[in-house]
N, C-alpha and C positions, 0 to 999 in steps of 0.2 A: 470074583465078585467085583472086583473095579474094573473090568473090560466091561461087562454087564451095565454097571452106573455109567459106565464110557457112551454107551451103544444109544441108552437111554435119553441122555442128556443130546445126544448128537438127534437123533428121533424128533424132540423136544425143538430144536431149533429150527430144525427143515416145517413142521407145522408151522409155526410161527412166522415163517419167511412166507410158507407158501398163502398164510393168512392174510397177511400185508399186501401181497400180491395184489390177492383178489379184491381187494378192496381198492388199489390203485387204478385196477381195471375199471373200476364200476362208472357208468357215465355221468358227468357232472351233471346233475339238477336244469332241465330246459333243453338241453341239447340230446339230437339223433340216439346218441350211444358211442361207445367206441371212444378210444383212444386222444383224447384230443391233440392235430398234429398243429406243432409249432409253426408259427407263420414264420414265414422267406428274412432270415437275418438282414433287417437296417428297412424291411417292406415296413412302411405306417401303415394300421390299421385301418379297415374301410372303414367307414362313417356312417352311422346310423341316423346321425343328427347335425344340424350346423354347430359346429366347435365351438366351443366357449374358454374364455381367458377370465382371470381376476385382475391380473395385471399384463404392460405390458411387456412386463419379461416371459409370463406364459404365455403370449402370442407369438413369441420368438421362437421358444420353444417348440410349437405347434409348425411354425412356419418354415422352420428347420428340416423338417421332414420332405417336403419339398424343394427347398430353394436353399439360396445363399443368404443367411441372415447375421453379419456379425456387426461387432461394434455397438450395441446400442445405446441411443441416447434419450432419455425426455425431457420432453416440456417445452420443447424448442419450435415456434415457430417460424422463427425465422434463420433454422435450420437450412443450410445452403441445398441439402440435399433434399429438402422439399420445395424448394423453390418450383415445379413444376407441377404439385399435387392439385387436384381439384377439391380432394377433400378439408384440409387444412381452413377453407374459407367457407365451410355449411355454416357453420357458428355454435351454438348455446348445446346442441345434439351430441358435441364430441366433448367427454370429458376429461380424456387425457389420452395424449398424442406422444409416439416417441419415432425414431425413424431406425434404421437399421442399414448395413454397407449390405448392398448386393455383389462380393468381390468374382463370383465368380462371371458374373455378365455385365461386369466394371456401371453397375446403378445399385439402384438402393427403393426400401421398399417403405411406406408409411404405417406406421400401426396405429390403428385410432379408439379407442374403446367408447362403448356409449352405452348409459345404463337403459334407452329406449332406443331399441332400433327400429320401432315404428316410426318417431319422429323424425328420428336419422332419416331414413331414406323419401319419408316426406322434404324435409328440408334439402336433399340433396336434389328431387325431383322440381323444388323452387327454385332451384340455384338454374337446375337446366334449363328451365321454362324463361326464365328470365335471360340470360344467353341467348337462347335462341331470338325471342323476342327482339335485342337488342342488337340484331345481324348479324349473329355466330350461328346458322343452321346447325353447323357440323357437330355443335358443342355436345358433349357426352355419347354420342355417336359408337365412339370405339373405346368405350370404357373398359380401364382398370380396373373399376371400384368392384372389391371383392369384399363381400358379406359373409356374416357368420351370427352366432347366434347376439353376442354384446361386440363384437369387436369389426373393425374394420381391416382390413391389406390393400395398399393401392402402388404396386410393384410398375417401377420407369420404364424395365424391360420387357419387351414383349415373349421372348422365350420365356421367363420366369412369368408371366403371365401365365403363359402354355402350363406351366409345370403347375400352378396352386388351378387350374382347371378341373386337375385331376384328382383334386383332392376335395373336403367335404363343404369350403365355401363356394357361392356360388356368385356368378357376375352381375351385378345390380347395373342393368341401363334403362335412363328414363327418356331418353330421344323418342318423339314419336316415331322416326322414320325406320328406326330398327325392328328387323324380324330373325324372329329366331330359328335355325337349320335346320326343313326337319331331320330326324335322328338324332339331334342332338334336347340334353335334357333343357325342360322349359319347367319352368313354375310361378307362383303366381306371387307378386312380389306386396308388403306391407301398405305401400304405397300405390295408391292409383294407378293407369296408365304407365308402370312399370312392370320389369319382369326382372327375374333370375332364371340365367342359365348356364352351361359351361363351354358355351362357347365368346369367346374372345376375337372381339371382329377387329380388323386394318383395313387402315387406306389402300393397301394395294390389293386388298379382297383377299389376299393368302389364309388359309384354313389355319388355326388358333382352337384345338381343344376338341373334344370329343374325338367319333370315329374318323381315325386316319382319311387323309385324301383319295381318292381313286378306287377304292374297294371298300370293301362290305365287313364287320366285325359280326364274331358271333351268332354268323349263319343272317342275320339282319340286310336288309338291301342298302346299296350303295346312299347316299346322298345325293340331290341332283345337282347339275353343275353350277345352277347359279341357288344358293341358298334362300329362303324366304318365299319364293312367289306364290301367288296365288291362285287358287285351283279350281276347281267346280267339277259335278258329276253331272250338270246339266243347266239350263239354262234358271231354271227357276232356281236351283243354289248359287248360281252368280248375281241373279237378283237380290235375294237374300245377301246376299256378302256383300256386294256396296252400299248396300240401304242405308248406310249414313253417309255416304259421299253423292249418289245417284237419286235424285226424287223419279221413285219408278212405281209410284199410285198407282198408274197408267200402264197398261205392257200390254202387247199382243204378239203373237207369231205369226199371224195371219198373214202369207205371202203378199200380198196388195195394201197391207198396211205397212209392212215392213220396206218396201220399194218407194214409199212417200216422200220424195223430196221437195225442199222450201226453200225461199231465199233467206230466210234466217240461219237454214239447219241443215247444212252436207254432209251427208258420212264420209268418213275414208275411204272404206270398200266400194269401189264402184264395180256394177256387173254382175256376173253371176258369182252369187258368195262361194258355190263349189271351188270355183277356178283360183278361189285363191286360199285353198284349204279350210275353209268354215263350213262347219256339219249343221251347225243350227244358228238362227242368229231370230231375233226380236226385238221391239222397238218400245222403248219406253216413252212418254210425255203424251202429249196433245196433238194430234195430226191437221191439218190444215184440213178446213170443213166451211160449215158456218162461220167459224173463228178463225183468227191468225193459227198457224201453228203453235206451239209452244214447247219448250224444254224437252225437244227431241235428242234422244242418247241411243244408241243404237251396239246390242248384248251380241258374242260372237262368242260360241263354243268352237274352240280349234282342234279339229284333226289334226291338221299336221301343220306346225310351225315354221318349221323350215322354209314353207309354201310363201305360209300370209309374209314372212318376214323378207324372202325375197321379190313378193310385187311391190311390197312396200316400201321398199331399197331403189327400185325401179322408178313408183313413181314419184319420190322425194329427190331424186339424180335428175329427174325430165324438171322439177320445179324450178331447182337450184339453175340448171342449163337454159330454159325460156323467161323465169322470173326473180334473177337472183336468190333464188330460195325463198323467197316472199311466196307466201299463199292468203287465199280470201279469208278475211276475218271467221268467216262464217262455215267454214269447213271444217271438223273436226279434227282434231288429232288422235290418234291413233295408240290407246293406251295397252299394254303388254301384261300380261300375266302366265301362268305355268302352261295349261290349256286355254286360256281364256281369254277374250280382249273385249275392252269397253272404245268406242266411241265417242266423244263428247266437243263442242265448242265454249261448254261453260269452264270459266278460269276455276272457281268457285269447286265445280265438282273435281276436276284434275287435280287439283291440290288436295284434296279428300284421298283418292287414288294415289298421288304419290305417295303419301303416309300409310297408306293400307301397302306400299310392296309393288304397286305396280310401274310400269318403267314405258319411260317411251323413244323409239326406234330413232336415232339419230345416224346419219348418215353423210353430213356432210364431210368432203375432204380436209383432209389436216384439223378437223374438230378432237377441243381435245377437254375434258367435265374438268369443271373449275375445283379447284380442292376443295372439300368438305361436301361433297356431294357424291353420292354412287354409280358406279360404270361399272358395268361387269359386259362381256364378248357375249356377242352375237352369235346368230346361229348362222349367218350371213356373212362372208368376208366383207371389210371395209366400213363396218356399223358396230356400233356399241349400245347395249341400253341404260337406259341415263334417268335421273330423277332430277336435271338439269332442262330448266327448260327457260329459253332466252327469254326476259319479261317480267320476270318476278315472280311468276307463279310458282317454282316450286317452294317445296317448302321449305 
């Protein structure tokens, strides 16, 4: 009889186990089915959402996941180790600031929390306008300021820049001249005439966040070499894309319109457009008739760049050697984009175009872009394209 109640009781517990089982099995509520497998020991969770802190000790916490965040302090503005920040001076926006030791990349990081980060980043987008205004173009250019949903991070180091990239806040710059990479994420920022995304731009143009340099992630195509430019599938889309920099009312394609020259309005391209890699090309403004000419700009679909950027090279070397690099008022400059190039002699429209991304072919020897300004390599040995341009015009 008591092997019996043995046998029983033993019976009794193997149900019971194998009960518990199945219930462990069953899939949590929202999710596929199956098993749910633990994420990668010390991996932070992805982010569904910009992160949020109550204080700045939970944004340490948060930041930690990431980077180097020890030591923290508040309330200090004139914390030595903010001495550098840009955020520190937005004003009324940040309600309490503390700063943290970056030890492992010998800097240190801001934390700034704000109970409106709409007004934040409006306020931060004044700060830059007014900067620039006041002859800093370059100001907020290569920002640090990284956003989240109440809180701010504004990290000294560029590598630790690289690393909260990859994490759920996203880079707030309000520089007009910035463009964002394609392949890299963009969104649309609180403020105006701002963006968030995760990529992190430098002076030396070195790649800062998202897909690695040189190849492809995730079956996804590379990145092009020079981040940002501007594109078109046709002429009438490039029309459309400068239409706030270009008054182009006016357009024709019509070979005999387009070949119109004035003594107000020279193009760059002189000849047959083939010969120097342009597929299509059309002329915006007023052509010399009954009337003066007027506000002629002259639209270039490019085949092939390599082309236009070596006659170009050509004939800025022949300027520089017969006219010390001096050319006629009245001739255009020769503006750059990804396939596409604009034409123009107004200062007015160029400065439009440099803020929209586009670049123009500089080529002189030993020329070298003043800092705060962008240069990225040619397709051309000996040239660089520059949003520098001697005069004041850019921007």
């Amino acid at each position: 009889m008591r092997i019996k109640q043995t046998l029983a009781a033993a019976a009794a517990t193997l149900i019971a186990l194998s009960a518990v089982t199945a219930c462990d099995d069953k899939p949590e509520p929202g999710r596929a089915g199956g098993v749910t497998t633990p994420a990668r020991p010390g991996a932070p969770a992805p982010q569904a959402a910009p992160p949020s802190a109550g204080s700045t000790a939970d944004a340490q916490k948060y930041l930690r996941q990431y980077a180097s965040c020890e030591n923290l302090a508040t309330g200090g503005r004139e914390d030595v180790r903010l001495r550098s920040s840009s955020v520190k001076t937005v004003g009324e926006s940040v309600a309490e600031l503390g700063v943290c030791s970056d030890l492992r990349e010998n800097g240190a990081i801001g934390i700034f929390l704000t109970p409106d980060m709409k007004k934040f980043q409006e306020a931060y987008r004044l700060q830059v306008m007014d900067r620039i205004a006041a002859g800093k173009p370059e100001y907020g250019l290569y920002s640090r300021v990284f956003v989240g949903k109440d809180f701010v991070a504004e990290p000294t180091s560029v590598k630790t820049a690289r690393a909260l990239a990859k994490s759920g806040m996203r880079v707030l710059t309000c520089n007009p001249t910035f463009g964002v990479p394609e392949g890299r994420k963009k969104e649309k920022a609180l403020a105006d005439q701002c963006v968030l995304s995760d990529f992190v731009h430098t002076a030396d143009g070195a790649d800062a966040g998202g897909p690695e340099p040189g190849g492809a992630q995730g079956g996804q195509p590379a990145p092009p070499a020079i981040p940002g430019l501007p594109s078109a599938g046709s002429l009438a889309e490039l029309r459309k894309l400068i239409g706030s920099s270009v008054d182009c009312t006016r357009f024709s394609t019509d070979p005999d319109t387009v070949a119109i020259r004035s003594i107000d309005y020279q193009p760059f391209v002189d000849g047959d457009a083939a010969g120097w890699g342009i597929g299509e090309r059309g002329l915006c403004g007023q052509p010399a008739g009954a009337q003066r000419a007027h506000g002629l700009v002259w639209l270039d679909k490019v085949d092939d760049m390599a082309v236009l950027q070596s006659r170009a090279k050509a004939v800025r070397l022949k300027e520089i050697q017969e006219n010390g690099g001096r050319t006629r008022a009245t001739k255009s400059v020769l503006m750059l984009g990804g396939n596409v190039a604009v034409e123009t002699n107004n200062a007015s429209s160029r400065f439009g175009l440099y803020q929209q991304q586009f670049f123009r072919l500089e080529c002189t020897p030993g020329f070298v872009t003043p800092q705060g300004y962008r240069s990225e390599k040619a397709m051309v040995d000996g040239c660089v394209l520059t949003n520098y341009e001697p005069g004041g015009v850019t921007p």
